[in-house]
C-alpha positions as CSV (number, residue, x, y, z in Angstrom):
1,X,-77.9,-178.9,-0.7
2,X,-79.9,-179.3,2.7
3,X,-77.9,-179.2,5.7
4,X,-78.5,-182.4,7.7
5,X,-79.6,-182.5,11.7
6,X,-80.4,-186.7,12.6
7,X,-81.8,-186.5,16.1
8,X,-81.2,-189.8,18.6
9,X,-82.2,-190.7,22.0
10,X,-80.4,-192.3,24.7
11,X,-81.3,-194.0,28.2
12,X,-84.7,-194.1,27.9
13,X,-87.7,-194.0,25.3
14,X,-90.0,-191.0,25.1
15,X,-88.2,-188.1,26.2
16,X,-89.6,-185.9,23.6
17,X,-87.4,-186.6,20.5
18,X,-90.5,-185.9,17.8
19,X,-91.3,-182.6,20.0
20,X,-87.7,-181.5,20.5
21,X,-87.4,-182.2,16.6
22,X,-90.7,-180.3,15.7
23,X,-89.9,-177.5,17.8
24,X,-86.3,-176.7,16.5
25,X,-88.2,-176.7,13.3
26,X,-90.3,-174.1,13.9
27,X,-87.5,-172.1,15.2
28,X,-85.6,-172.4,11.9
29,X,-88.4,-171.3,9.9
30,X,-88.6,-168.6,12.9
31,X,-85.0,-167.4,11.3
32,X,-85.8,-167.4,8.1
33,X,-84.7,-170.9,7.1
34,X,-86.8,-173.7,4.7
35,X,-87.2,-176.9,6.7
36,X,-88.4,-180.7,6.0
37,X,-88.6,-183.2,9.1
38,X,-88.5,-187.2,8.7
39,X,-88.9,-190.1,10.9
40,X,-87.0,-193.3,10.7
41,X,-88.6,-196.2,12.9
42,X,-86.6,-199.0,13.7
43,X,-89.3,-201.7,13.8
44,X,-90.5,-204.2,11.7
45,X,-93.4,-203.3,10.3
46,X,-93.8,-201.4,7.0
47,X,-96.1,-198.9,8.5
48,X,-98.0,-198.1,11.2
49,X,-101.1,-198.6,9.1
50,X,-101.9,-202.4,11.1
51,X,-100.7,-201.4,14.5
52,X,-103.1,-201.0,17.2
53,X,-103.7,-197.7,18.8
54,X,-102.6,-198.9,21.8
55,X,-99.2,-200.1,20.7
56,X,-97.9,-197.6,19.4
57,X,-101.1,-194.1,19.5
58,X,-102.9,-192.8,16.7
59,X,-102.0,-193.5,12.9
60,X,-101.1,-189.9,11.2
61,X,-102.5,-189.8,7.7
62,X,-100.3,-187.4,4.7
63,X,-101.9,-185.8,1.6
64,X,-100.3,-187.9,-0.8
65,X,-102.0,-191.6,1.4
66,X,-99.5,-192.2,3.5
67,X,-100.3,-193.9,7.3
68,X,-97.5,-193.0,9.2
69,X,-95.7,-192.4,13.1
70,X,-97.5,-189.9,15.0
71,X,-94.6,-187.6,15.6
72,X,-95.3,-186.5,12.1
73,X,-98.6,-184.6,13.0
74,X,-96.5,-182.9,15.0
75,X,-94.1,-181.9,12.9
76,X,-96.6,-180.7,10.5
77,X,-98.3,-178.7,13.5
78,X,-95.6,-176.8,14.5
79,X,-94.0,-176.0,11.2
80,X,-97.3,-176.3,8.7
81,X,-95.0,-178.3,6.2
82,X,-96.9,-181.0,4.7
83,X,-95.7,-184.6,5.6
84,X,-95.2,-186.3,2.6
85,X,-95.0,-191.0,2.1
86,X,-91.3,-189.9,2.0
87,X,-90.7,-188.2,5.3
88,X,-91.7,-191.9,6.9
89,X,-89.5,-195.0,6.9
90,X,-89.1,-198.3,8.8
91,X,-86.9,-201.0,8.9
92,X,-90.1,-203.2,7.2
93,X,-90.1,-201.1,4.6
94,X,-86.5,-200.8,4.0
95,X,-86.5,-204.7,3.8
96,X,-89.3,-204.7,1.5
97,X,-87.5,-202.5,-0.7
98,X,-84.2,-204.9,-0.4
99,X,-86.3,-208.0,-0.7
100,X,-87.5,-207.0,-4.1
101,X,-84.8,-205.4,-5.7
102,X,-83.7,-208.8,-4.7
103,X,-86.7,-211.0,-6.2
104,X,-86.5,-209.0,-9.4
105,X,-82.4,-209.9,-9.9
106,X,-81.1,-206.0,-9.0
107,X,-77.9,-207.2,-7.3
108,X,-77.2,-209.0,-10.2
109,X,-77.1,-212.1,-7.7
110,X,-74.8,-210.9,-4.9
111,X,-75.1,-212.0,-1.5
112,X,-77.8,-209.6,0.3
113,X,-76.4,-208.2,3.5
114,X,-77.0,-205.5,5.3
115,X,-74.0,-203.5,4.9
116,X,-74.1,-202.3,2.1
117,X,-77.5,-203.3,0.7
118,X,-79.9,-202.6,3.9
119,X,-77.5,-199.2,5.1
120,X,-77.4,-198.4,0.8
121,X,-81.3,-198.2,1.1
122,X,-81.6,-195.9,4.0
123,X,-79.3,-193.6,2.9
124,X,-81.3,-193.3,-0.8
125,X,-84.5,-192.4,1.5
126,X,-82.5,-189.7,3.6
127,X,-81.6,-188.0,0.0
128,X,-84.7,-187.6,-1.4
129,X,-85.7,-184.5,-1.9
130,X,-81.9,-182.6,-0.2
131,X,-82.1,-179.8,-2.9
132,X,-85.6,-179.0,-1.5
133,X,-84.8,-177.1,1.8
134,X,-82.7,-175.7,3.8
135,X,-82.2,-177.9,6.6
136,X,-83.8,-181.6,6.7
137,X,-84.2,-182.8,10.1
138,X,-84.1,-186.4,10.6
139,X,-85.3,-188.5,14.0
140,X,-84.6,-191.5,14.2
141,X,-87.1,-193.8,16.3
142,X,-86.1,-195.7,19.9
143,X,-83.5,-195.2,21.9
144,X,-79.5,-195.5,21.3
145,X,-78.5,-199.2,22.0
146,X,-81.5,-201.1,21.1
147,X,-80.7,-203.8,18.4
148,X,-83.0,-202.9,15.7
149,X,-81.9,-199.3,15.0
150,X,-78.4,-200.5,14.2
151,X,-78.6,-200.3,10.7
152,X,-80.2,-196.8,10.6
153,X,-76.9,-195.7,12.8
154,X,-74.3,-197.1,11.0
155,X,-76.7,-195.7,7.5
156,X,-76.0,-192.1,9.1
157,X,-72.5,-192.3,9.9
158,X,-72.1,-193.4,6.4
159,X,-73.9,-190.9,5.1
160,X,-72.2,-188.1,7.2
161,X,-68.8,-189.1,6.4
162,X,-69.7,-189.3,3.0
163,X,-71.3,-185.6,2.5
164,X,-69.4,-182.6,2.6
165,X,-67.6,-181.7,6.4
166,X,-69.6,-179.3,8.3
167,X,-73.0,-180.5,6.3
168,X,-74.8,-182.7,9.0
169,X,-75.1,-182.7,13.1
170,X,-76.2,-184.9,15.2
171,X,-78.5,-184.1,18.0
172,X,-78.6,-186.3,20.9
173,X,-81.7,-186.4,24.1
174,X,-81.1,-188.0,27.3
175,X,-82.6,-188.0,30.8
176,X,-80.7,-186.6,33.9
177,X,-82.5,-188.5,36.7
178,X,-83.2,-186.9,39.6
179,X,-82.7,-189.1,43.2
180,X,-84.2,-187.3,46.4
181,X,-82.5,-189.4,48.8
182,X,-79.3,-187.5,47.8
183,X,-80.6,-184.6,46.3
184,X,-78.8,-184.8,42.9
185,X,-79.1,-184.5,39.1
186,X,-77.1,-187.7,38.1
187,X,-75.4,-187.2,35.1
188,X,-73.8,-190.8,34.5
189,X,-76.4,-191.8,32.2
190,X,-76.0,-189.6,30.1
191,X,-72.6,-190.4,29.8
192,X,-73.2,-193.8,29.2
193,X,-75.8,-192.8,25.9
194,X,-72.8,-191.0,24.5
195,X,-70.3,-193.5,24.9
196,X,-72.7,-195.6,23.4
197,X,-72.6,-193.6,20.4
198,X,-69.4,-192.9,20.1
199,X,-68.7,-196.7,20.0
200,X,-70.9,-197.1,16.7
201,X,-68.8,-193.8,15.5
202,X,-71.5,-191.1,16.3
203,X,-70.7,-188.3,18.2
204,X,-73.5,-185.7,19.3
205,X,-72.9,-181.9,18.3
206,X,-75.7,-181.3,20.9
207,X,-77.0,-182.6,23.9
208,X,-80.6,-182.1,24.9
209,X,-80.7,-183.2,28.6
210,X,-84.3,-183.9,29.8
211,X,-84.8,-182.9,33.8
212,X,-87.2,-182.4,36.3
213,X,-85.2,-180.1,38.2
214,X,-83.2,-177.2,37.3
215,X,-79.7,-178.2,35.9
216,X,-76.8,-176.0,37.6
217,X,-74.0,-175.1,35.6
218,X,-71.4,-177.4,37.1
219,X,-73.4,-180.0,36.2
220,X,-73.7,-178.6,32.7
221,X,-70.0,-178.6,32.4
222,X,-69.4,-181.4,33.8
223,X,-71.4,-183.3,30.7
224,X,-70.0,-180.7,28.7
225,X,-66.6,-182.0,29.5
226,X,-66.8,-186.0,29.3
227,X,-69.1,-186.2,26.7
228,X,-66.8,-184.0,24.5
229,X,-69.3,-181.3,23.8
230,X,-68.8,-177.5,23.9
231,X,-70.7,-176.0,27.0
232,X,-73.4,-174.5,25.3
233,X,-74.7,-176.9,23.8
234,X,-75.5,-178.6,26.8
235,X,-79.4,-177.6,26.1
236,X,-81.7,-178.4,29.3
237,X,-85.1,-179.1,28.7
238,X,-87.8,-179.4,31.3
239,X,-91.5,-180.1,32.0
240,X,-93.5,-177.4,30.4
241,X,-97.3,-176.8,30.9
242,X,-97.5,-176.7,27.0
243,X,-96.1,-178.7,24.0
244,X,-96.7,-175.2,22.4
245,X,-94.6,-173.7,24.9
246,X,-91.6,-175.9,23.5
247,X,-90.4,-173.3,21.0
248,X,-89.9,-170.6,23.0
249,X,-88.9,-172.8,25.5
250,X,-85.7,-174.4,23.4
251,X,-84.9,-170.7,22.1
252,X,-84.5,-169.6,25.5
253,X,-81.9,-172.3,25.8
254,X,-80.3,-171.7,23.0
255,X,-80.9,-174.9,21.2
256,X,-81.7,-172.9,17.7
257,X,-78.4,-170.4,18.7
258,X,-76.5,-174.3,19.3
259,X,-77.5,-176.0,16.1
260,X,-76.5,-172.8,13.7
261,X,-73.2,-172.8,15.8
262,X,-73.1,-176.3,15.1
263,X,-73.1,-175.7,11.5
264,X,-70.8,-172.5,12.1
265,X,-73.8,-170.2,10.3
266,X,-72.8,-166.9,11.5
267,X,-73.9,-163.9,11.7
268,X,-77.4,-166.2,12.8
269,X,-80.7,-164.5,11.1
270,X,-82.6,-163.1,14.1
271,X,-85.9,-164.8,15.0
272,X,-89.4,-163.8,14.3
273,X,-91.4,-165.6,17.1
274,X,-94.3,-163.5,17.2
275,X,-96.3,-166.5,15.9
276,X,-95.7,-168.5,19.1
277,X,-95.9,-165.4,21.4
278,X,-99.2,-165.1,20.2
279,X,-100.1,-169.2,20.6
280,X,-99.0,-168.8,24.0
281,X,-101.1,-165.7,25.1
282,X,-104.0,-167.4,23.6
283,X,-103.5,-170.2,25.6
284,X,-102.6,-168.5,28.9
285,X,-105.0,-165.6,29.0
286,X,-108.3,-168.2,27.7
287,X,-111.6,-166.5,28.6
288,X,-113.9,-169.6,29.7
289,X,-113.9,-173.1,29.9
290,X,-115.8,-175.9,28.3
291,X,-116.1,-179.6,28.6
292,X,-115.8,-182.1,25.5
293,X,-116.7,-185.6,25.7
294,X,-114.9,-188.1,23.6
295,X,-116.6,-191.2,23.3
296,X,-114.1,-193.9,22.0
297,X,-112.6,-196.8,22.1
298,X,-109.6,-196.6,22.6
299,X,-109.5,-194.1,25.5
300,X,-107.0,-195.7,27.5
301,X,-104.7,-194.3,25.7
302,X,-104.8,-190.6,24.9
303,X,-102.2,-190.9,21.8
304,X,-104.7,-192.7,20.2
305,X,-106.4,-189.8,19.2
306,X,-103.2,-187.6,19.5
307,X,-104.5,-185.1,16.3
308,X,-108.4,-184.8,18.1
309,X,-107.2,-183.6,21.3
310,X,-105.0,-181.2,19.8
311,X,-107.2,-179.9,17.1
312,X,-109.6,-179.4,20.0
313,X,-106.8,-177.2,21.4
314,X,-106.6,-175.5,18.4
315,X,-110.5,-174.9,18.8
316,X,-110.0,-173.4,21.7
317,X,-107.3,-171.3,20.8
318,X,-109.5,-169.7,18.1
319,X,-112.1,-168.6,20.7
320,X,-110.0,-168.0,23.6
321,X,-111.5,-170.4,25.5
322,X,-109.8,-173.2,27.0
323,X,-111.3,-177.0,26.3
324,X,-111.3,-179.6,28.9
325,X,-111.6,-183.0,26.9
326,X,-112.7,-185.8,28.7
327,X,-112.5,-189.3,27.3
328,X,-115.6,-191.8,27.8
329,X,-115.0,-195.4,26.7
330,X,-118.5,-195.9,24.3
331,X,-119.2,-199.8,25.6
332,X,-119.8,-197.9,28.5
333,X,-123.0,-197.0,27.1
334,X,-123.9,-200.7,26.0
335,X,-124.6,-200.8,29.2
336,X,-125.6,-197.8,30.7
337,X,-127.8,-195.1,30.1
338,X,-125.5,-192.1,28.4
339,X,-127.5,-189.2,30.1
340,X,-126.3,-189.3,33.3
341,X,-122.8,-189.3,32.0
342,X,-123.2,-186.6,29.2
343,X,-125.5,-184.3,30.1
344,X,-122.9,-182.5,32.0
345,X,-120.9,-181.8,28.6
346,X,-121.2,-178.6,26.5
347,X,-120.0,-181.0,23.2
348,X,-119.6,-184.5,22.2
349,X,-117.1,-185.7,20.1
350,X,-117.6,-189.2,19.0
351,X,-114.0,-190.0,16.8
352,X,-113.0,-192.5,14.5
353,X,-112.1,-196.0,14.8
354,X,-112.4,-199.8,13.4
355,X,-113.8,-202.8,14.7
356,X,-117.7,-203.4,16.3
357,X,-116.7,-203.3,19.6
358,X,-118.0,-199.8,21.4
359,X,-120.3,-199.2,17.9
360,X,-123.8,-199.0,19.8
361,X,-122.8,-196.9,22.2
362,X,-121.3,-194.2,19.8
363,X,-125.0,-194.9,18.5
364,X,-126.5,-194.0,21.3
365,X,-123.9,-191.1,22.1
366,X,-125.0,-189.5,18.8
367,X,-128.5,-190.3,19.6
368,X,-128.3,-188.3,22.5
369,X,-126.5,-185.3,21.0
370,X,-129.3,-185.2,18.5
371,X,-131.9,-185.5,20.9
372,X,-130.7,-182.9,23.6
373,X,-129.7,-180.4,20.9
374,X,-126.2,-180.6,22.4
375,X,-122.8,-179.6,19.7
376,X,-122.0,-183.2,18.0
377,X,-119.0,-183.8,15.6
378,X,-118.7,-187.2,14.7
379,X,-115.5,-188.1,12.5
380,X,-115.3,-190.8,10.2
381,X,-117.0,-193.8,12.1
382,X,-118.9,-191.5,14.6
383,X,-120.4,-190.2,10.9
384,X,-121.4,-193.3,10.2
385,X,-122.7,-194.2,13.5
386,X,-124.7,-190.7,13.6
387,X,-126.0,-192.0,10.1
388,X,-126.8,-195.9,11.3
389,X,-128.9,-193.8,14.8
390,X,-131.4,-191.9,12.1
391,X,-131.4,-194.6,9.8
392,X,-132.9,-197.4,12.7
393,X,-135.0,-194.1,14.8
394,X,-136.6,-191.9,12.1
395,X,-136.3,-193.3,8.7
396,X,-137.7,-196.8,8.9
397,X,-135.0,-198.8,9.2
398,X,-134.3,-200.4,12.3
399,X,-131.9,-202.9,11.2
400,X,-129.7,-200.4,10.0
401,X,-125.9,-201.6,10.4
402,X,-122.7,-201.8,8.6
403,X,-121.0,-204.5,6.7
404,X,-117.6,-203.6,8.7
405,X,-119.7,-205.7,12.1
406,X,-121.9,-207.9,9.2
407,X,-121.0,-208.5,6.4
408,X,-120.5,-212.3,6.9
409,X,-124.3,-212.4,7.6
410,X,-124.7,-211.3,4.4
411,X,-123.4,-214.8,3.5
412,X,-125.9,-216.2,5.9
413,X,-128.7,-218.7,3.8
414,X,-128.5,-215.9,0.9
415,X,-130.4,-213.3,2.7
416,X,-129.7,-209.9,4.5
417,X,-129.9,-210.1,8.0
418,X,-129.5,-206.3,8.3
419,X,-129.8,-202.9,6.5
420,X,-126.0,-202.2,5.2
421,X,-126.5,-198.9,5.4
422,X,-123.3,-198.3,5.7
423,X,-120.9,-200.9,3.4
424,X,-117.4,-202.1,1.7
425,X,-116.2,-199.6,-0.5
426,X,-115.0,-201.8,-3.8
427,X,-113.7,-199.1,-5.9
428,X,-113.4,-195.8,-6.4
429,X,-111.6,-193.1,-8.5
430,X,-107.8,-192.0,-7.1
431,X,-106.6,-189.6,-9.3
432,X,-106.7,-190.5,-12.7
433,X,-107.0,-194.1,-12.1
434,X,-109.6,-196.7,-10.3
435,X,-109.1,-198.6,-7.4
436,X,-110.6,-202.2,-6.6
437,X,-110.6,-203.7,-3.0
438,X,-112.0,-206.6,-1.8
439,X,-113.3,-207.6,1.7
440,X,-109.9,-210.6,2.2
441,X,-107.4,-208.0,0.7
442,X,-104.6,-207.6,3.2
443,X,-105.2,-204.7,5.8
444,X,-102.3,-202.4,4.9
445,X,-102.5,-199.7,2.7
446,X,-106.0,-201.1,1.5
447,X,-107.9,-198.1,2.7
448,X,-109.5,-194.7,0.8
449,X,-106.5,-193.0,2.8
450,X,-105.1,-189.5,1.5
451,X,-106.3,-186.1,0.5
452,X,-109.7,-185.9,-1.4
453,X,-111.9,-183.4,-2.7
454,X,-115.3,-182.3,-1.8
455,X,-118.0,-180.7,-2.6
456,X,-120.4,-178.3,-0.2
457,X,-124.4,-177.4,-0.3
458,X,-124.6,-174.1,-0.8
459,X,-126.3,-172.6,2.3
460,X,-125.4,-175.7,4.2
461,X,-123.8,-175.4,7.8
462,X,-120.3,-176.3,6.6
463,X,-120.3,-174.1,3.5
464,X,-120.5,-171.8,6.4
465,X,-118.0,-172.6,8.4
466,X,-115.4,-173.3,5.5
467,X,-116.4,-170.3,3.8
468,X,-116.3,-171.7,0.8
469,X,-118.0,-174.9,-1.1
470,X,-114.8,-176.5,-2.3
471,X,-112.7,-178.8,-0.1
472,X,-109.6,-181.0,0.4
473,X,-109.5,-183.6,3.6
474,X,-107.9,-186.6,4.6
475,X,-109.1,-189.9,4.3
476,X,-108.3,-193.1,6.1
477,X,-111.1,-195.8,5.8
478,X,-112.9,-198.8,4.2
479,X,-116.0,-198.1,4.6
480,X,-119.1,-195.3,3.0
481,X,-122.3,-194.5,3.8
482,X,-124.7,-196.1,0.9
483,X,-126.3,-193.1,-1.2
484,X,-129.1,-195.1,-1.9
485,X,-130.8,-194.5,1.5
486,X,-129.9,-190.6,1.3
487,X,-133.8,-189.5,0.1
488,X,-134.9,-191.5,3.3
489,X,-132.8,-189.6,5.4
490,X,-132.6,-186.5,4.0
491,X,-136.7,-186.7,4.4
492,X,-135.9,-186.9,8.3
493,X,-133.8,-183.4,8.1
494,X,-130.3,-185.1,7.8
495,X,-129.0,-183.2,4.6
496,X,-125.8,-185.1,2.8
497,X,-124.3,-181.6,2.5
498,X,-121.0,-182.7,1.6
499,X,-120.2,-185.3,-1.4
500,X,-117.3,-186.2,-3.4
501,X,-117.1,-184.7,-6.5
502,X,-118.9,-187.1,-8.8
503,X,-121.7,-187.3,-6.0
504,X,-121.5,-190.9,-5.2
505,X,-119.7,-190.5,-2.0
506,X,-121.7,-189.0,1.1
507,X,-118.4,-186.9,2.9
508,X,-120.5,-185.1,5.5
509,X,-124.0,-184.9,6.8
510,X,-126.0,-182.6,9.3
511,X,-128.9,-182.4,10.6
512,X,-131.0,-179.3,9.1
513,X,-132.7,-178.4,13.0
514,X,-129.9,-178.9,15.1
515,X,-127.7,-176.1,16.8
516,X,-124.6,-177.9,15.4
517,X,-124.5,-181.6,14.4
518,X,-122.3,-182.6,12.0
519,X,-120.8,-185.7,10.8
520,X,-117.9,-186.0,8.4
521,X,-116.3,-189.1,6.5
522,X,-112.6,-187.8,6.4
523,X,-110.5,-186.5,9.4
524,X,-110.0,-182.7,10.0
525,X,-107.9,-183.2,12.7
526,X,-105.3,-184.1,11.2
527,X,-104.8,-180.5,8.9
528,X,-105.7,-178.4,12.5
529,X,-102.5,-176.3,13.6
530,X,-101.8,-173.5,16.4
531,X,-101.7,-171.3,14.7
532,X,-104.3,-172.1,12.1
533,X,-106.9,-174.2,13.3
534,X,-109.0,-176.2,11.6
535,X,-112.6,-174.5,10.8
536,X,-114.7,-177.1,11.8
537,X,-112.7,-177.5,15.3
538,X,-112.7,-174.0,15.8
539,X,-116.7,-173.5,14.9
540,X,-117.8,-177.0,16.9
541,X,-115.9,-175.0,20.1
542,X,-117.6,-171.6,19.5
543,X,-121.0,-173.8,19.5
544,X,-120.1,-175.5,22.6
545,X,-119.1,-171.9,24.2
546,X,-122.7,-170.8,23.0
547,X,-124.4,-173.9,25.3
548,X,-121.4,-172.8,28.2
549,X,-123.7,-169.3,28.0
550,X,-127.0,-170.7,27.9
551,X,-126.4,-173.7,30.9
């Protein structure tokens, strides 16, 4: 039976609750211990899947097809446990799941309420899968007071009371603001959050107090003492250069040493943390610098491509070299001509995305990065907007689009108004099984999303720099480029050296007289880790390093 840690925030949203959780994670597994890490979000929708990037950052994509909180890529980057569809819950979902047991006659025609039918179907999700692991960690989305995550509290203290004593913890964040005027740590705050807990019959086993400033002892006590924790466990967490930094950062405080107490393990295992010891030198002792554009859309907002920018990290890490990502909003380029603004760049990363706003300037990013024989990875749409650039410029086709921006001109008088080079995928094999989509299907969940297999050239580029011709990635998209116009291309020198297994899916092209330029249909970002980056992050940085040398 997995011992239970739900983690909780108080006073105000992001403080770090997905980090804190990842990193005391990692410094279980540091002691020896098996470990599983969940999210519940409070809001409304069933997933993530339909919410713009801006609302609420990227979308993080499991094996097993699920489109889930971002916190989860960071759970899987800091313990390398695969996420799984059930280590992702919100309050739509849990309705959903109510609503039909209710449709189909399940309550045998009881009134529906949420205690006990709505706090019943949360706790069923937080067992799943307790004989698994040693511990299960459990965060639960928003902050400590806020409306919606009412049923997931009063679901926990259910489920606490009801397990074993000594079996579950809870661990709570706040904030200690800092006023200069006076020159204090103010700790009353915090002592709100708690009470605030306590009223809904939750009471933390560990505080983690977020702080700008160093926290001194009396202060420590002093929460210590009215919000009825043991000294200790008053864990202070501050601004560090690093989220990688976070694990030896929380050891140091004792939050792993807190949490075993907690649980009154003892003797505790003794660490192993050589694996985030050697993370950190590799970040702190990088030999070089280069500079990566990112031409997107959504650049406003840097957790829209959360999994990128770390992968690109990761990249670095592998070469001991330290990558300066820069972001570039593509309709910039609609405009403008891209030298001036990328010839300064040792790479160019054009990322995925939906819509046809910022498309012709990814067109003419990847244009360029052909052109000027600079490193290009282009990841699911900036493949297929690499693919649309040779299509219209060297292989005849100058029309070339996709039926993502057109398709209702394919409606127009009968005729094509464009080249859909790149179309609606209607079905494909999952499995053991076919799926069927249409273009008026509902949005959610309708996507090739999930892990798929591959197949490499041999002696292509990315044989190479997977070392083997055999691969698994993850999906999330509607789209595929058409395999009919692959002999026009190819005769241009941009192989298709990647392709689903029954070769009628293009997963990854490059261009046969280019340094590095490649273009893939699924998202390596999102398997990249610390301490295991990705191969294609980790080569496209080496080939940028090669240009740092050469300019």
């Amino acid at each position: 039976m997995a011992r239970y840690v739900f983690i909780t925030g108080g006073v105000v949203s992001s403080l770090g609750k997905g980090l804190a959780s990842a990193a005391l994670g990692a410094l279980l597994q540091a002691r020896g211990f098996s470990v599983r890490l969940r999210k519940l979000d409070p809001y409304l929708n069933v997933d993530p899947g339909t919410m713009s990037p801006f609302e609420h950052g990227e979308v993080f994509v499991t094996d097993d097809g699920a489109e889930t909180d971002l916190d989860l890529g960071h759970y899987e980057r800091f313990t390398g446990v695969h996420a799984r569809k059930t280590d992702s819950i919100s309050s739509g979902r849990i309705y959903s799941n109510v609503l039909e047991k209710e449709r189909r006659g399940d309550y045998l025609g009881k009134t529906i309420q949420v205690i006990p039918h709505v706090t019943n179907e949360i706790k069923e999700f937080l067992h799943i899968g307790d004989d698994e692991v040693d511990f299960m960690l459990c965060e639960i989305g928003g902050t400590v007071g806020d409306i919606e995550g009412l049923p997931f509290f009063e679901a926990i203290r259910q489920f606490i009371h009801e397990r074993p004593r000594g079996q579950s913890i809870l661990m709570h964040l706040t904030l200690l603001p800092y006023l200069a005027a006076s020159g204090e740590l103010k700790t009353k705050p915090t002592q709100h959050s708690v009470k605030e807990l306590q009223s809904i019959g939750l009471a933390p086993d560990v505080l983690v107090c977020r702080s700008e400033h160093p926290i001194p002892e009396k202060e420590r006590a002093k929460i210590a003492l009215f919000c009825n924790v043991r000294p200790d466990a008053v864990i202070p967490a501050y601004d560090l250069k690093s989220i990688y930094e976070a694990p030896l950062a929380y050891h140091r405080e004792g939050l792993d040493q807190a949490v075993l107490d907690a649980f009154g393990i003892a003797p505790a295992p003794k660490p192993n943390l050589d694996r985030w010891t050697d993370v950190m030198d590799r970040l702190e002792h990088a030999e070089g610098q280069v500079r990566i554009a990112i031409v997107g859309k959504y650049t406003q907002l840097e957790d829209a491509y959360k999994s990128i920018a770390e992968a690109l990290t990761h990249g670095g890490m592998a070469n001991r070299t330290r990558v300066k990502a820069e972001w570039i909003d593509a309709e910039i380029f609609e405009r403008e001509d891209p030298a001036p603004w990328l010839e300064r760049y040792h790479a160019i990363l054009v990322p995925g995305g939906f819509g046809e706003r910022g498309t012709e300037g990814k067109i003419k990013a990847a244009q360029f990065a052909r052109e000027k024989k600079i490193p290009y990875l282009g990841i699911c749409l900036g493949m297929q907007m690499a693919v649309i650039e040779a299509a219209r410029n060297l292989a005849g086709l100058p029309d070339a689009g996709s039926e993502e921006f057109d398709h209702e001109a394919l409606k127009s008088g009968g005729r094509k108004r464009f080249t859909p080079v790149v179309y609606h995928l209607k079905e494909w094999v999952q499995g053991n099984h076919m799926v069927a989509r249409k273009h008026d299907d509902d949005k959610g969940g309708t996507m090739r999303l999930g892990a798929y297999s591959a197949t490499l050239a041999k002696g292509s580029k990315v044989a190479e720099v997977y070392g083997t011709t055999d691969i698994e990635e993850r999906h999330r998209h509607r789209y595929e480029v058409d395999i009919k116009y692959r002999d026009k291309l190819e005769a241009c020198g941009l192989v298709f050296s990647g392709m689903s297994p029954d070769g009628k899916l293009p997963e990854i092209v490059e261009w046969q007289d280019h340094p590095w330029f490649i273009g893939v249909q699924f998202h390596p970002e999102l398997k990249s880790k610390p301490f295991a980056p990705h191969p294609l992050f980790a080569d496209f940085v080496r080939a940028a390093k090669e240009v740092e040398r050469l300019v």
